[in-house]
C-alpha positions as CSV (number, residue, x, y, z in Angstrom):
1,X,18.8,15.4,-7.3
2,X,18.2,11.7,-6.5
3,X,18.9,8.9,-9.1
4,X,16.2,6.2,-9.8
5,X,16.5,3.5,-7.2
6,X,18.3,6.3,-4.9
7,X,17.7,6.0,-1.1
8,X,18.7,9.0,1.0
9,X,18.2,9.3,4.6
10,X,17.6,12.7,6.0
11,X,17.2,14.4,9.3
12,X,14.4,16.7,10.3
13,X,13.5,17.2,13.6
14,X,9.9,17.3,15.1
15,X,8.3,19.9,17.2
16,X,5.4,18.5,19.2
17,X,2.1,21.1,18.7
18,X,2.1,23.8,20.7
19,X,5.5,23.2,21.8
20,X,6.8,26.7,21.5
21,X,4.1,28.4,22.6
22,X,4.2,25.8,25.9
23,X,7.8,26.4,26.2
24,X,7.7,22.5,26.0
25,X,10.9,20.3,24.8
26,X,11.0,19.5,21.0
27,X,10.4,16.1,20.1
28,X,13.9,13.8,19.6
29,X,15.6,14.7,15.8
30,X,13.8,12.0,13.7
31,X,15.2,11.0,10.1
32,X,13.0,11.2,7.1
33,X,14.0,9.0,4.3
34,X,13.5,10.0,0.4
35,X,13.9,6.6,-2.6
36,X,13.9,8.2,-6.0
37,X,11.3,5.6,-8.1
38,X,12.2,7.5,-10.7
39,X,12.6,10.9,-12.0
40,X,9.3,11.7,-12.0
41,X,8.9,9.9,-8.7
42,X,9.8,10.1,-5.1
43,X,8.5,8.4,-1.7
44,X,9.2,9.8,1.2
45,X,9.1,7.8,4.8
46,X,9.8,8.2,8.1
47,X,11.7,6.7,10.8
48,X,15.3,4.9,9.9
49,X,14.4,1.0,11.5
50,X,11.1,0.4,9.9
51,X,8.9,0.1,6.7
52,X,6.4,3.1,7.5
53,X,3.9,3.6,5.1
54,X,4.9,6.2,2.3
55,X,4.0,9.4,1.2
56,X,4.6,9.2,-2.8
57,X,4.9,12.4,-5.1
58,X,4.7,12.3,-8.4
59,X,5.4,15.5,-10.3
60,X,3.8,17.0,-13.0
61,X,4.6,20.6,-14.8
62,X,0.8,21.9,-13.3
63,X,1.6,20.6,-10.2
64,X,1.9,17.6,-7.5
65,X,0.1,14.4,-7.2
66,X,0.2,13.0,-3.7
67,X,-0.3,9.0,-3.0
68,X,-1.4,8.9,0.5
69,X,-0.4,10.8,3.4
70,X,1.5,8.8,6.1
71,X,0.7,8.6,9.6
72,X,0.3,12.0,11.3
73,X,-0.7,15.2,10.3
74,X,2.5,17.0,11.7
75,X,4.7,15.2,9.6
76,X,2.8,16.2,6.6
77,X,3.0,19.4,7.2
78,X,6.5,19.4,7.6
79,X,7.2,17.4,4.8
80,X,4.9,19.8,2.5
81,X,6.5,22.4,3.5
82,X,9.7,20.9,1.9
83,X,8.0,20.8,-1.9
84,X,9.5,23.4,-3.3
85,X,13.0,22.8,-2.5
86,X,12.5,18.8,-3.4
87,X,10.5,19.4,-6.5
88,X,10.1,22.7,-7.4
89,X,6.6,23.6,-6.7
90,X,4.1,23.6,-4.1
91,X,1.1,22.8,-5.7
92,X,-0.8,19.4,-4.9
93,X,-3.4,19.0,-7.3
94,X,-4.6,15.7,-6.2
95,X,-4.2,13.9,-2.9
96,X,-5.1,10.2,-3.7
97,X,-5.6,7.6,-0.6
98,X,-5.2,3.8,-1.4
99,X,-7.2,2.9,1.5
100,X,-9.0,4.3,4.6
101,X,-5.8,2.8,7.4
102,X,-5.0,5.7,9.5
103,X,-1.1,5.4,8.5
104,X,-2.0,6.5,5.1
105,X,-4.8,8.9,5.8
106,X,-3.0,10.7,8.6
107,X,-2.2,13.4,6.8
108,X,-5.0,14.3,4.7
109,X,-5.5,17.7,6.9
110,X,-2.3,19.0,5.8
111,X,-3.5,19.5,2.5
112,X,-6.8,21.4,2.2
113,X,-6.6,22.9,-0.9
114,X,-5.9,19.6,-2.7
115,X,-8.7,17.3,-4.3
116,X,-8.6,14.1,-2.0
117,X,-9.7,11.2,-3.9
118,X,-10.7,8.5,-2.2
119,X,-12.9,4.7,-2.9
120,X,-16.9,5.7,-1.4
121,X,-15.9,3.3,2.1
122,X,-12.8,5.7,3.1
123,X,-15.7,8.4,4.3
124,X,-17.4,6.2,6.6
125,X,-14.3,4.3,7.6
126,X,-12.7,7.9,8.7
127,X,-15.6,8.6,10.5
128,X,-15.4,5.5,11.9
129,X,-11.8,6.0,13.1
130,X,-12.9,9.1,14.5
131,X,-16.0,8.2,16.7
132,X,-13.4,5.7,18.1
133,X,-10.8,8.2,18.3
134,X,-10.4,7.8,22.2
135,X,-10.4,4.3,22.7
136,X,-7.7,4.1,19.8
137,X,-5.4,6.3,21.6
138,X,-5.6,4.5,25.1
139,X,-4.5,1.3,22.8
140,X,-1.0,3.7,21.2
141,X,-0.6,4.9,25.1
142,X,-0.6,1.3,26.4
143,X,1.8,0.5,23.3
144,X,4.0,3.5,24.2
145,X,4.5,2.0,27.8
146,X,5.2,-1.5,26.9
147,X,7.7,-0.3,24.6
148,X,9.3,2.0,27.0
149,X,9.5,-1.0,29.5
150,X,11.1,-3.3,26.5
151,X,14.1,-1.1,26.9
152,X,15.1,-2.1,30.3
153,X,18.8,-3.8,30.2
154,X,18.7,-3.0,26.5
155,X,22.3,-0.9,26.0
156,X,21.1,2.1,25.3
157,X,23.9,2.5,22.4
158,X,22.6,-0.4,20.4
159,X,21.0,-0.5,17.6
160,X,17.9,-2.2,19.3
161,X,18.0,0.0,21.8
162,X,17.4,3.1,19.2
163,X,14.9,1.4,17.1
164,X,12.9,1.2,19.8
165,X,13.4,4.9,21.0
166,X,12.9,6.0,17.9
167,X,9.1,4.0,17.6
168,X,8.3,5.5,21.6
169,X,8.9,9.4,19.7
170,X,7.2,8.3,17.0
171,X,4.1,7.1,18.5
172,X,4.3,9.9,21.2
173,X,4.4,12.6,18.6
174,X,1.5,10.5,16.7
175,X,-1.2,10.3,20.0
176,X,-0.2,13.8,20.7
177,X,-1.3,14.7,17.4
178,X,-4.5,12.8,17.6
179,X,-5.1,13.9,20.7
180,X,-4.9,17.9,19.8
181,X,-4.7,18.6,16.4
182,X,-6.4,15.6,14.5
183,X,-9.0,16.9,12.3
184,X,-11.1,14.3,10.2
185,X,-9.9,15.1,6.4
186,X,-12.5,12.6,4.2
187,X,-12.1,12.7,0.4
188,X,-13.6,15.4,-1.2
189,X,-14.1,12.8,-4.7
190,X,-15.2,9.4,-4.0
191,X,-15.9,6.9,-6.7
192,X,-17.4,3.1,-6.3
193,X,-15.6,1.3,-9.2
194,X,-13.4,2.9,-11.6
195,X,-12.2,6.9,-11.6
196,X,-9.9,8.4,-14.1
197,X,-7.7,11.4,-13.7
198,X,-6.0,13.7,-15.6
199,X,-3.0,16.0,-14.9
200,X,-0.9,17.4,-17.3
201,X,0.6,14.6,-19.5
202,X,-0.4,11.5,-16.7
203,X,-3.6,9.6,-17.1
204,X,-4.1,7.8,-13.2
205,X,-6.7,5.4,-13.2
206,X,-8.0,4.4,-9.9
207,X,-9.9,1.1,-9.7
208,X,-11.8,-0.5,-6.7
209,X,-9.9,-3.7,-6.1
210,X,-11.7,-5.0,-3.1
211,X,-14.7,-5.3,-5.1
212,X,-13.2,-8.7,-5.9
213,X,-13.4,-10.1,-2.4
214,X,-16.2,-10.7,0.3
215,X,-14.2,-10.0,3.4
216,X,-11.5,-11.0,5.9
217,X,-8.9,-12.8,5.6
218,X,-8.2,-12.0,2.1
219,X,-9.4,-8.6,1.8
220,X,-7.2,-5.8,3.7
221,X,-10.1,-3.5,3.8
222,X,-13.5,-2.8,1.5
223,X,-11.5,0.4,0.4
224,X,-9.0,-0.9,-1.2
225,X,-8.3,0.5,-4.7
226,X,-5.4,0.3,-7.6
227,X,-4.0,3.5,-8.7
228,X,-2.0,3.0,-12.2
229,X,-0.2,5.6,-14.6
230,X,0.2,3.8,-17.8
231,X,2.8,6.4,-19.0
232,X,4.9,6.0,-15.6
233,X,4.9,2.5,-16.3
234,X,3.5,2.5,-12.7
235,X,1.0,0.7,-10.2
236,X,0.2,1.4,-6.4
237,X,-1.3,-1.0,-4.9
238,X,-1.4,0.3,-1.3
239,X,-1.5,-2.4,1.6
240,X,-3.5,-4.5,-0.7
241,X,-1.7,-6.6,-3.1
242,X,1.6,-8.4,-2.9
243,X,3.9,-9.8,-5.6
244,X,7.3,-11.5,-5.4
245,X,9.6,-14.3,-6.9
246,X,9.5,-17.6,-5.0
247,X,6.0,-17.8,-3.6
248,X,3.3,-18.8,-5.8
249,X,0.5,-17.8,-3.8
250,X,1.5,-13.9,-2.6
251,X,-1.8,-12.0,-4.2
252,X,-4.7,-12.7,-2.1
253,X,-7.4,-15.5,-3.6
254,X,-10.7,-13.8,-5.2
255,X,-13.7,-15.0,-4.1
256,X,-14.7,-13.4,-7.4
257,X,-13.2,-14.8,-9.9
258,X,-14.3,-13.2,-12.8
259,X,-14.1,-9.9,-11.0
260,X,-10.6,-10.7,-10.3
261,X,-9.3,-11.8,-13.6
262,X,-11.6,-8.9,-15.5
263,X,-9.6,-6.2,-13.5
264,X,-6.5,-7.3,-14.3
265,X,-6.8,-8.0,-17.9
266,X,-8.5,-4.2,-17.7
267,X,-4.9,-2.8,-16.0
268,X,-2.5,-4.7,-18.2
269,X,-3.7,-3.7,-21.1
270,X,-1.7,-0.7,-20.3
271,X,2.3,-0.8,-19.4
272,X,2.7,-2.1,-15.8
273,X,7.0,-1.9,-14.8
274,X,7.0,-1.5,-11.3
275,X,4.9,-2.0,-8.9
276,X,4.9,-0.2,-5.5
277,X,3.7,-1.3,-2.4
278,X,2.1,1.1,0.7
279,X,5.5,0.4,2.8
280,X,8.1,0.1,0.0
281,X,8.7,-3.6,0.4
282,X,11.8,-4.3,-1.3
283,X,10.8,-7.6,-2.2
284,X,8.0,-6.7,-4.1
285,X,8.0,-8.3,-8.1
286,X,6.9,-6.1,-10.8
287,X,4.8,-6.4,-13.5
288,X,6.3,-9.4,-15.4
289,X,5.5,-11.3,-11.9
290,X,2.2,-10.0,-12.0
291,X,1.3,-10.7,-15.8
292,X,3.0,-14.3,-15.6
293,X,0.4,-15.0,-12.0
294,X,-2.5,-13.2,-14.0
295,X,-2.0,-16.1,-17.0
296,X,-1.8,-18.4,-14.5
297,X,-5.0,-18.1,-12.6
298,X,-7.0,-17.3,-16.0
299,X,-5.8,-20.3,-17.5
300,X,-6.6,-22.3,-14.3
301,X,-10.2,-20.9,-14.1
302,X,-11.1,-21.4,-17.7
303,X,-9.8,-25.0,-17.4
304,X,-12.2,-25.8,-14.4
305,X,-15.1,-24.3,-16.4
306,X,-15.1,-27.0,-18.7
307,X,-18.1,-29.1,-19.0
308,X,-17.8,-32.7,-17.7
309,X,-14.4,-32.8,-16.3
310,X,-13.8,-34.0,-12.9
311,X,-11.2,-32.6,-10.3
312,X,-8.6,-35.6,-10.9
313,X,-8.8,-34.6,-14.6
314,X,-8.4,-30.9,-14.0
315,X,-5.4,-31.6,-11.7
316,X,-3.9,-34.0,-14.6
317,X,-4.8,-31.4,-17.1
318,X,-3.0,-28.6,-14.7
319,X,0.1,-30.2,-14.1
320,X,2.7,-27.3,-12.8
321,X,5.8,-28.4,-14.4
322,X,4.0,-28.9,-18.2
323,X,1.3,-26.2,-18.3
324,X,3.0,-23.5,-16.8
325,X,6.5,-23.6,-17.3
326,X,6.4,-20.3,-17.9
327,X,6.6,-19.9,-14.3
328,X,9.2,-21.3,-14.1
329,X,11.0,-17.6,-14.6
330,X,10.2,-16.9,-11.2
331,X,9.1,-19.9,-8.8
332,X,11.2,-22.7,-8.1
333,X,8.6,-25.4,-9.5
334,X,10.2,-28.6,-8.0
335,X,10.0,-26.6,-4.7
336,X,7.9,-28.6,-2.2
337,X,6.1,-25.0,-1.3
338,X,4.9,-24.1,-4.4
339,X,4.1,-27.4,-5.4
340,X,1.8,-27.8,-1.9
341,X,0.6,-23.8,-2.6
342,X,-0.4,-24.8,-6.4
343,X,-2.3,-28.1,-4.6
344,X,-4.2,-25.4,-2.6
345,X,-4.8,-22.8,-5.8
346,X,-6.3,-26.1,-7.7
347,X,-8.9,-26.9,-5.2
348,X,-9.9,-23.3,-4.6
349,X,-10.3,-22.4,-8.7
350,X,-12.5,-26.0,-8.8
351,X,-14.6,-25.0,-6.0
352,X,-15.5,-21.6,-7.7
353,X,-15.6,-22.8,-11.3
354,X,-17.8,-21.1,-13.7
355,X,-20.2,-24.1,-14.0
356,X,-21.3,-24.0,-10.6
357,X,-19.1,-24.7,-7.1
358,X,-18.3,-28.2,-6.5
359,X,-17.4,-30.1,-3.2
């Protein structure tokens, strides 16, 4: 059994469909790695050179709880067939997808009997993806050659060399399965704003997060959604959100502020310890980062609602060193970047203060 914080990488080795009955070759031996969150926990990822998006399992004694679904059907499949010997059953009673990206939705087909839950946009986004289906795969085939040519004097015993083989089997085995097995899996539950789920002892509330933003650049998609389990100590966050120690800026800017800070104070009401990202980033903060920015942008927003002040007072008022020193835990506030990035937060809160936006 894994430890918590335990990274193990594992070897499983892919048969393209139809490959037997084709009397085709077997795709390359690919490695699968498993991280123990913790013991109620596990992600699971593919690939041994880059941060694919996860396939997270959270147990439960009535059965398992899936966080999105990785990037091809195929692997899921293979990987479900592995539940029982990883976690002792083979029940999914929910299949839950932070957002509609096909790397996370890829595998939704490999588990019909499962409840998908999903934000209302993943349906039409999937069917989106689908309609486009053809025009997506000439763009992965293009891919697949310019990688194959970005081999060429590479020594084929490098390191470099089998990252990039690896990504050519990868994306081979993911157009072939687009190509003849793909089968669009939508969720089955939708919600627009706020869902909550029960299963066995776990409470997971799902909540829309990119409710908060208008569009591009600071929204990943207009799925995007939260998924916390208060008793876990736990919050996914998908592709959506990003929190670490030395940037001041790393969670995208609101262009609803109230929206914004409402959620938040909604989700840390309950215990928030880790928090993990669609890829695993190791460098991603966890909830003490998270509350500490949270104080930090409600303070900043209630300061510019207040009537009669100008911008060179709210900036005196807001001064980073005295105001929020509590900060200070995890930013470097003497640090020219912050100091520049807090310049940029202060004219973006006044613009959108309560009392009306200012110049």
């Amino acid at each position: 059994m894994l430890k918590p914080g335990q990274a193990v990488l594992l070897a499983m080795t892919f048969l393209l469909p139809g490959s037997v009955r084709q009397g085709s070759q077997a795709a390359p031996e690919l490695p699968y790695r498993l991280t123990s969150i913790n013991d109620r926990i596990t992600a699971i990822q593919y690939g041994r050179f880059e941060d694919k998006s996860a396939m997270t399992v959270i147990t439960t004694k009535r059965g398992l709880i899936v966080i999105d679904t990785g990037l091809t059907s195929f692997f899921a499949e293979q990987m479900k067939a592995k539940f029982p010997a990883l976690f002792g059953r083979a029940e999914v009673l929910y299949v839950i997808n932070t957002h509609s990206h096909f790397d996370h939705t890829g595998g939704n087909q490999a588990f019909p009997g499962a409840v998908i839950v999903g934000h209302d946009h993943v349906v039409p986004a999937l069917r989106r993806f689908a309609d486009g289906k053809d025009a997506f795969i000439a763009g992965r085939a293009a891919s697949i050659v310019r990688l194959e040519g970005s081999l060429a004097g590479k020594d084929p015993a490098s390191e470099e060399a089998e990252a990039v083989s690896e990504r050519i089997g990868m994306e081979k085995l993911f157009v072939r399965d687009l190509k003849t097995r793909y089968i669009m899996t939508p969720p089955t539950r939708t919600f627009k704003d706020r869902l909550t789920l029960t299963a066995d002892d776990l409470t997971i509330k799902l909540y829309h997060y990119s409710a908060c933003f208008s569009g591009p650049p600071q929204r990943h998609t207009d799925n995007d959604i939260l998924v916390h389990v208060p008793e876990l100590g736990v919050l996914f966050v998908g592709d959506a959100l990003f929190v670490s120690e030395g940037s001041l800026a790393p969670v995208p800017e609101p262009d609803d502020y109230p929206c914004w800070l409402a959620l938040f104070d909604e989700v840390l009401k309950d215990p928030v310890h880790r928090i993990i990202g669609g890829h695993l980033d190791p460098r991603m903060g966890g909830g003490d980062i998270l509350r500490a920015l949270h104080r930090y942008w409600k303070e900043l927003y209630a300061s510019a609602g207040q009537a009669g002040s100008s911008f060179e007072e709210f900036r005196a008022q807001n001064a980073l060193e005295k105001e929020y020193e509590f900060l200070g835990n995890f930013f470097d506030l003497d640090s020219r970047t912050v100091r520049e990035q807090h310049e940029v937060i202060l004219n973006k809160v006044w613009r959108a203060k309560p009392n009306g936006p200012h110049p």
